[in-house]
C-alpha positions as CSV (number, residue, x, y, z in Angstrom):
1,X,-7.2,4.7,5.8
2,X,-8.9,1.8,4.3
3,X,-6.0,-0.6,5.0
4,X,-6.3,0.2,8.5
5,X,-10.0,-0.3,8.7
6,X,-9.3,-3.7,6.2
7,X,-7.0,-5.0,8.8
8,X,-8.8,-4.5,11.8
9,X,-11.4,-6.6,9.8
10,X,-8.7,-9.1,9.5
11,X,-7.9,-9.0,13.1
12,X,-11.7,-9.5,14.2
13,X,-11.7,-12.8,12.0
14,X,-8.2,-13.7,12.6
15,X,-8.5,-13.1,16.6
16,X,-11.6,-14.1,17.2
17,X,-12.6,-17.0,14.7
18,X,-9.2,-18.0,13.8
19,X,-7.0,-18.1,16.2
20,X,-9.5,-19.9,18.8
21,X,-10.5,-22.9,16.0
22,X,-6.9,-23.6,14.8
23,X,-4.9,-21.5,17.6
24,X,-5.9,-22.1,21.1
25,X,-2.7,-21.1,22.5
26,X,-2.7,-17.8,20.7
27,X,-6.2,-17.1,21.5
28,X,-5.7,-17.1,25.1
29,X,-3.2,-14.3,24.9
30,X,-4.1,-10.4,25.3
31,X,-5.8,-9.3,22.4
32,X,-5.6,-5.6,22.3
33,X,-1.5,-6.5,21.6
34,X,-2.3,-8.3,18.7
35,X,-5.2,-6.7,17.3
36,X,-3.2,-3.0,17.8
37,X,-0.3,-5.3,15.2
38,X,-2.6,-5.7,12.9
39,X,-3.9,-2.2,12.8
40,X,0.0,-1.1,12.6
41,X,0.6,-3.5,9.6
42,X,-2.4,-2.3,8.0
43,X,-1.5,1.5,8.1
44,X,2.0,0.6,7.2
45,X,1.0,-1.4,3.9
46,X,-1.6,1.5,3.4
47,X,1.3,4.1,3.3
48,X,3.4,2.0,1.5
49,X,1.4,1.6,-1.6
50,X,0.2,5.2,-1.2
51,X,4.4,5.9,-1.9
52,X,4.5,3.5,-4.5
53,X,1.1,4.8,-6.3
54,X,2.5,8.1,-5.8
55,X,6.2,7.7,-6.9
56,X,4.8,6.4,-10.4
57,X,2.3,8.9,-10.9
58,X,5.0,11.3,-10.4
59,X,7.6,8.8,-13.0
60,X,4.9,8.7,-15.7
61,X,4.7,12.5,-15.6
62,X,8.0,13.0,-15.9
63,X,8.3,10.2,-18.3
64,X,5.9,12.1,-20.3
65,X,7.4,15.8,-20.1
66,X,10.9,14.0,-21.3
67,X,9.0,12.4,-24.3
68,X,7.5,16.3,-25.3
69,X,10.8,18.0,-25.1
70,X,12.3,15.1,-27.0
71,X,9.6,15.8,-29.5
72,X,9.6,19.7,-29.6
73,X,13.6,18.9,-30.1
74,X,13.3,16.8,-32.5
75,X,10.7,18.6,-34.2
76,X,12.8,21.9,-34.6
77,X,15.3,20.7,-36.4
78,X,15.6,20.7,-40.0
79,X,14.9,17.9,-42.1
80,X,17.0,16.4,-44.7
C-alpha cells in the first residue's frame, strides 16, 4: 500500500513538474494513462518486496529449525 501511495507521489512530481520543465512533448499527452502506470509499477514493486521480505522470513526460520535439529542430533549422541 505504501508503494502505491509513494508512486502516485512520484507521478504528481514527475507529471506535473517534470515532465512539463524537461518534457514538453510528454506533458501534453493524457495523464490519467501515465499516472494509472505509475500507480501499477508502484503496487507491483510493493508486492514484489512483500514476496521477497516474506520468502526470507520464511528461509531464516527454516534455516533456524535445521540448525536445532542439527543440534538436538548432535547433542544425543555419545561423546568420545
Amino acid at each position: 500500500m505504501w508503494s502505491t501511495a509513494a508512486a502516485a507521489t512520484v507521478a504528481v512530481l514527475d507529471l506535473r513538474i517534470i515532465a512539463s520543465l524537461l518534457f514538453p512533448a510528454i506533458a501534453t499527452l493524457s495523464s490519467w494513462p501515465q499516472f494509472a502506470d505509475h500507480l501499477m509499477w508502484g503496487a507491483c514493486l510493493g508486492g514484489t518486496l512483500h514476496w521477497l521480505v516474506r520468502r526470507r522470513a520464511i528461509e531464516e526460520r527454516r534455516n533456524q529449525a535445521a540448525k536445532i535439529r542439527f543440534r538436538r542430533a548432535h547433542h544425543a549422541l555419545p561423546h568420545r
